[in-house]
C-alpha positions as CSV (number, residue, x, y, z in Angstrom):
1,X,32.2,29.8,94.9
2,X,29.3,31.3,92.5
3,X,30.1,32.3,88.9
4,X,30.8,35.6,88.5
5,X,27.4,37.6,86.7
6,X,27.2,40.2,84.1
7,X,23.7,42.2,82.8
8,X,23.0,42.3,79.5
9,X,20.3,44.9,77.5
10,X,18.8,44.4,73.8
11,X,19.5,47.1,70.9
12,X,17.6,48.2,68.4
13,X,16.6,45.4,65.9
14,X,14.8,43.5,68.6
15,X,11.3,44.8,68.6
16,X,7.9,43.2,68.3
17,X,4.8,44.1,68.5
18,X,3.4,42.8,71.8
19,X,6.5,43.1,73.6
20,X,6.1,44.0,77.2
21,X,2.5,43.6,77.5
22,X,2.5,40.4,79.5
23,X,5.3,42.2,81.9
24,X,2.8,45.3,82.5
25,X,-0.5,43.0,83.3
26,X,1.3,40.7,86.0
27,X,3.9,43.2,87.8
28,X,3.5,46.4,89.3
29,X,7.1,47.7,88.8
30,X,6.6,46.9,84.9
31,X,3.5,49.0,84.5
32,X,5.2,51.4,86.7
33,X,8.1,51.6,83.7
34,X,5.5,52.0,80.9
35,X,3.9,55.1,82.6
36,X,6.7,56.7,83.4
37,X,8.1,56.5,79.6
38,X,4.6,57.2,78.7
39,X,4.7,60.8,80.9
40,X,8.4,61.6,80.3
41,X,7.8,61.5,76.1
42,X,3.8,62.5,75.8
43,X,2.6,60.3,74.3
44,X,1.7,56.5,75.2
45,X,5.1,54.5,74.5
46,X,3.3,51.6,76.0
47,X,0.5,51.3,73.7
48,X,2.7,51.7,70.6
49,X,4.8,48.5,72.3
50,X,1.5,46.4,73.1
51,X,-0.5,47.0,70.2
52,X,1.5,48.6,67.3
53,X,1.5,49.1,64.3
54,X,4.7,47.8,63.6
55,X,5.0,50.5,60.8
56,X,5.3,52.6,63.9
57,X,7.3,51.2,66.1
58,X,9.5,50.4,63.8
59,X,10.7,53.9,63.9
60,X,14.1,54.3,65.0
61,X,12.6,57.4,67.4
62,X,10.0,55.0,68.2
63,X,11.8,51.4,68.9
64,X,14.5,53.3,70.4
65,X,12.4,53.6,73.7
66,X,10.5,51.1,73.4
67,X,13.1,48.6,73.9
68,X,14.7,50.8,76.9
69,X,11.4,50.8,78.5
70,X,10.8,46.8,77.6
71,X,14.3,46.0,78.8
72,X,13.8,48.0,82.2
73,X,10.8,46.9,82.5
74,X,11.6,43.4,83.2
75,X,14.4,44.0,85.0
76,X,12.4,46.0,87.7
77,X,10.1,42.8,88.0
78,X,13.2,40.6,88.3
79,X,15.1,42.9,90.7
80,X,12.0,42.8,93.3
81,X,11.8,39.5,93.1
82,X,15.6,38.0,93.0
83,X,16.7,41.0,95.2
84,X,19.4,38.3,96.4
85,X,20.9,37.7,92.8
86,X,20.4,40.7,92.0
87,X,23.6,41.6,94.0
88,X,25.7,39.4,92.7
89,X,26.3,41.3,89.2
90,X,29.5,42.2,88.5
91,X,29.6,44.1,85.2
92,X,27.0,45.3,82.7
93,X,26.6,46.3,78.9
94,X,24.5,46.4,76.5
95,X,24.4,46.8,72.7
96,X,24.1,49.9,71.1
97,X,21.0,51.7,72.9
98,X,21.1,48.8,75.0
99,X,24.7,50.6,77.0
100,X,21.5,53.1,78.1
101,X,19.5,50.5,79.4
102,X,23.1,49.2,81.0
103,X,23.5,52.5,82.6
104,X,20.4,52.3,84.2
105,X,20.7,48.9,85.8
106,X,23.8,50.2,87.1
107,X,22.3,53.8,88.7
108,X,24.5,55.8,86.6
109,X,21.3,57.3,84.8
110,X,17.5,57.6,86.7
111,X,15.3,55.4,83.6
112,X,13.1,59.1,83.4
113,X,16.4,60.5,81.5
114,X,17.4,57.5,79.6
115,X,14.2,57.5,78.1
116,X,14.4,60.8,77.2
117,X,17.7,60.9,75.8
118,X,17.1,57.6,73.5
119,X,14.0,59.2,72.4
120,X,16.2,62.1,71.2
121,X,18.8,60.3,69.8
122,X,16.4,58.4,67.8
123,X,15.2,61.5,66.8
124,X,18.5,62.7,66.1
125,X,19.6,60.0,63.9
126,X,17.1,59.9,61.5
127,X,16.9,63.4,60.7
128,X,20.8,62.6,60.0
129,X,19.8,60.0,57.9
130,X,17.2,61.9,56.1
131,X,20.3,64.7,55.1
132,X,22.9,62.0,54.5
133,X,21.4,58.8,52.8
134,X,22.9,55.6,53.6
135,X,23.1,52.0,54.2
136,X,24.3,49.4,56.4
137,X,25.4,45.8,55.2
138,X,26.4,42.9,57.4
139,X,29.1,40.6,56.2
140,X,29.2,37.2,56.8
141,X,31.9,35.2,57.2
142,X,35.0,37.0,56.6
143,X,37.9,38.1,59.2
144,X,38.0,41.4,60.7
145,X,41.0,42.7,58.7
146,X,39.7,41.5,55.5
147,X,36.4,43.4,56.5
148,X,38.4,46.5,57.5
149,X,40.2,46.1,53.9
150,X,37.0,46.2,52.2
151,X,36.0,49.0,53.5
152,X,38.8,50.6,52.6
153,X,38.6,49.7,48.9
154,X,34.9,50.8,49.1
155,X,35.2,54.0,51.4
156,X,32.6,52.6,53.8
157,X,33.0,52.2,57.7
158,X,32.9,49.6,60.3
159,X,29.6,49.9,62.1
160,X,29.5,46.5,64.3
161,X,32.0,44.5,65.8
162,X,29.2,41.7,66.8
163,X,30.6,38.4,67.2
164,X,33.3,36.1,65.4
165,X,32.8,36.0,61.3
166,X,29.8,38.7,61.5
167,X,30.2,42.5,61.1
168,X,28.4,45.7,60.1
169,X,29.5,48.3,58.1
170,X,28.1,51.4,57.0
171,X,28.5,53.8,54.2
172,X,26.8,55.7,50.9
173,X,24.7,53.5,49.0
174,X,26.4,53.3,45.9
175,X,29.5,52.4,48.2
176,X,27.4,49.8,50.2
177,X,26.5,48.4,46.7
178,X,30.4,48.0,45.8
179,X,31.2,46.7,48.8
180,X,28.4,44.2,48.8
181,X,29.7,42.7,45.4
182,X,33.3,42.6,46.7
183,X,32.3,41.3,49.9
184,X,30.7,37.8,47.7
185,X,33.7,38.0,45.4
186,X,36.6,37.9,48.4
187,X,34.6,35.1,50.3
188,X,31.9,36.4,52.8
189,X,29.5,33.3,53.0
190,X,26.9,36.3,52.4
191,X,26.4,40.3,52.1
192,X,23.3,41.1,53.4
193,X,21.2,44.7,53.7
194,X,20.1,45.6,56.6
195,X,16.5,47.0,57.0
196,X,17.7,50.4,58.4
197,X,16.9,53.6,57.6
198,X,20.5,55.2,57.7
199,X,24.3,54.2,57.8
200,X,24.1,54.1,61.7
201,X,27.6,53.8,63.7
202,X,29.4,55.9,61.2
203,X,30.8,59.2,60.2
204,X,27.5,59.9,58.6
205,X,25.9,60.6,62.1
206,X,28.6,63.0,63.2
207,X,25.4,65.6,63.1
208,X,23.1,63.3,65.5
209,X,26.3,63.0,67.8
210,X,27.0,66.6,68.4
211,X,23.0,67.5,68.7
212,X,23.1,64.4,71.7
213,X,26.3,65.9,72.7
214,X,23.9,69.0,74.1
215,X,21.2,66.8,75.6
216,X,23.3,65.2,77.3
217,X,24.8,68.7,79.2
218,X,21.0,68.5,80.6
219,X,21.1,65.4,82.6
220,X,22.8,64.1,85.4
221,X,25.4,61.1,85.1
222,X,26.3,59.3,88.0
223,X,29.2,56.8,89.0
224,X,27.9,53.1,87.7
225,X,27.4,51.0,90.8
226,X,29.0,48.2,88.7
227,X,31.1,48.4,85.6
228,X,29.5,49.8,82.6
229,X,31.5,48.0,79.7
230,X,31.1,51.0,76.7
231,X,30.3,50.1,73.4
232,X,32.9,52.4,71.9
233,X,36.0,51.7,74.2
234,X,35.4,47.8,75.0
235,X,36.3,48.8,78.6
236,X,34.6,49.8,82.0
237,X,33.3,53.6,81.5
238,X,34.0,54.6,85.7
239,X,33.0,58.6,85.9
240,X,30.6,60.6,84.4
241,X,32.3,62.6,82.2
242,X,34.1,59.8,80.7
243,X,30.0,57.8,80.3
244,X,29.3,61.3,78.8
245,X,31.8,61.3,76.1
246,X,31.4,58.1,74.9
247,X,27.9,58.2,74.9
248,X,28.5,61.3,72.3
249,X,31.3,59.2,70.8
250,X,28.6,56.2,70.2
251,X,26.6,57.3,67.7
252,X,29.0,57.7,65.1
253,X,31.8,55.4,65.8
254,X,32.1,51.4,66.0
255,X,30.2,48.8,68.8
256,X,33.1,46.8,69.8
257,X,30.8,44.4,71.1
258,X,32.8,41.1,70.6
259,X,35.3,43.4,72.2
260,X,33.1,44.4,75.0
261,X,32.1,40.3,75.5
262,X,35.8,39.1,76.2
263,X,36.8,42.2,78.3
264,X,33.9,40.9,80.9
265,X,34.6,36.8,79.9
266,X,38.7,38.1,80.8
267,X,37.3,39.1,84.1
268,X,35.9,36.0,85.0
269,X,32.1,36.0,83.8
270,X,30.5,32.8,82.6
271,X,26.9,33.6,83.6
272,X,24.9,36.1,81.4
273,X,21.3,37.2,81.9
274,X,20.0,39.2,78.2
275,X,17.0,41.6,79.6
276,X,14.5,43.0,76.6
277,X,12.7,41.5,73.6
278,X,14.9,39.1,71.5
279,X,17.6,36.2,72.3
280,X,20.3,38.2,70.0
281,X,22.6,38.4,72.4
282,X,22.4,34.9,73.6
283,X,22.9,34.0,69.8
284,X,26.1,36.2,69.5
285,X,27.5,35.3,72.7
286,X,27.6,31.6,71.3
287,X,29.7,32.7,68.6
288,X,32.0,34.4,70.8
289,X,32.4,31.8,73.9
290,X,30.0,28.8,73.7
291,X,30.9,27.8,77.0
292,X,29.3,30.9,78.3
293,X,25.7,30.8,80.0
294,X,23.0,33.4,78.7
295,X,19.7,33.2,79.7
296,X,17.2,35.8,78.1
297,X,14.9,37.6,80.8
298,X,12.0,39.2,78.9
299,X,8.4,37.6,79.6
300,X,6.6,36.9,82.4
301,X,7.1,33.4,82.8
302,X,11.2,34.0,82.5
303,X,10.9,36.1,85.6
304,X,8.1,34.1,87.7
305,X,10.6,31.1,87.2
306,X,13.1,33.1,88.6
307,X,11.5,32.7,92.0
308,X,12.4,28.8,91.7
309,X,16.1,29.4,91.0
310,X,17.8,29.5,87.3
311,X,19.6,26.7,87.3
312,X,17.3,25.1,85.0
313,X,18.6,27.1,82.4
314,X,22.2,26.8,83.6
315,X,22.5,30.0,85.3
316,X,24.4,28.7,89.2
């Protein structure tokens, strides 16, 4: 009997410049990706992922996309070729804006509107940064209540339930700053700032949330061919109302992603296949269940080396 499968898609953090091109000059449904994204959005999404500049793609309205369309990208290369295991997923997620590329994989959203509605919420997001300043630190090395205690000393938020002994929070800067120093003084192996432009996951983008709230009216939503495990809830998201709602939810509230990871390890997954630029989730996945299999699917060569079988890397 074969392991049971799960899908899993890259957020934003991830991006390189040069992801993707290799994926667009060897398969057909890769390049087929890029000029879709490029049509949807007007403007060549594909050249700002091949070539940069990184000052641009860096953008949160930029990157946003990018990944989506890097993530899908090579999973349209591996689904024509491993059509087989291809079927044998049984749940999907992904972190962050990654839960888009998720509901893609599993039909509950055509690529065209994903792409459009991550481009927006990009958007969105740093406008609502722009109005409401803030930062985002990730503690090292302390428990989850003592995290949640701090930021209730400091009047900051829980932004990222990642893995075991690492989590985000978000908040004002001069609260950031406080909690940074307590973090260090009540034993976090380290406090660090993140490179972002706004206190993501947090009250702060209760503006970005309602204006996605509206997009979202716009598009259809289908029923997920395969569990979608939501960032927000930790659990299966089964109709489209409830994918709606906690796609609006999203933007301003926690990713229980730890959370999210033993819900689908409870249900009997110990195979894992990460699709986009990066190997974060294979790194956070180790601190959550190290006997647990991940294999990153992002180049050429990962997918052209699925042909032979992935048991090499330990997927059955």
């Amino acid at each position: 009997m074969s392991a049971v499968k799960a899908l899993l898609f890259a957020g934003q953090g991830a991006q390189y410049v040069g992801m993707g091109r290799d994926l667009s000059a060897e398969f057909a449904e890769s390049r087929g990706v890029f000029a879709k994204a490029d049509h949807v959005l007007g403007f060549p999404l594909s050249g700002l992922c091949f070539e940069g500049p990184l000052e641009e793609l860096v953008k949160t309205d930029n990157c946003q996309p990018a990944i989506l369309a890097v993530s899908i990208a090579a999973l349209r290369a591996f689904e024509a070729r491993c059509p087989a295991l291809c079927k044998e997923f049984s749940y999907t997620a992904g972190l962050s804006l990654g839960e888009y590329s998720a509901l893609v994989a599993a039909g509950a959203l055509s690529f065209e509107d994903a792409v459009y509605l991550v481009r927006k919420r990009g958007e969105f997001m740093e406008e609502e940064a722009r109005k409401k300043p803030g930062k985002m630190l990730s503690v090292i090395g302390m428990e989850r209540e003592a995290v949640r205690n701090l930021c209730a000393d400091t009047n900051t938020e829980i932004a990222n339930l990642n893995c075991p002994g690492q989590i985000v929070i978000s908040g004002g800067a001069k609260e950031i700053g406080e909690a940074e120093r307590l973090a260090k003084d009540r034993g976090a192996k380290m406090a660090l700032l993140l490179e972002v432009s706004g206190a993501f996951h947090s009250s702060f983008m209760k503006g970005a949330s309602d204006r996605l709230a509206r997009e979202l009216d716009n598009v259809q939503i289908h029923k997920p061919r395969i569990p979608v495990i939501s960032n927000v809830t930790a659990r299966p998201a089964t109709t489209p109302e409830e994918i709606k709602g906690n796609l609006v939810r999203q933007v301003a509230s926690s990713v229980l992603w730890e959370d999210s990871m033993r819900f689908i390890l409870s249900g009997g997954a110990s195979d894992f296949l990460e699709f986009g630029p990066g190997k974060v989730l294979k790194g956070l996945m180790r601190r959550i269940d190290g006997r647990a299999r991940v294999v990153n699917v992002e180049k050429k060569d990962d997918i052209l080396g699925c042909v032979g079988g992935l048991k090499g890397e330990g997927l059955r």
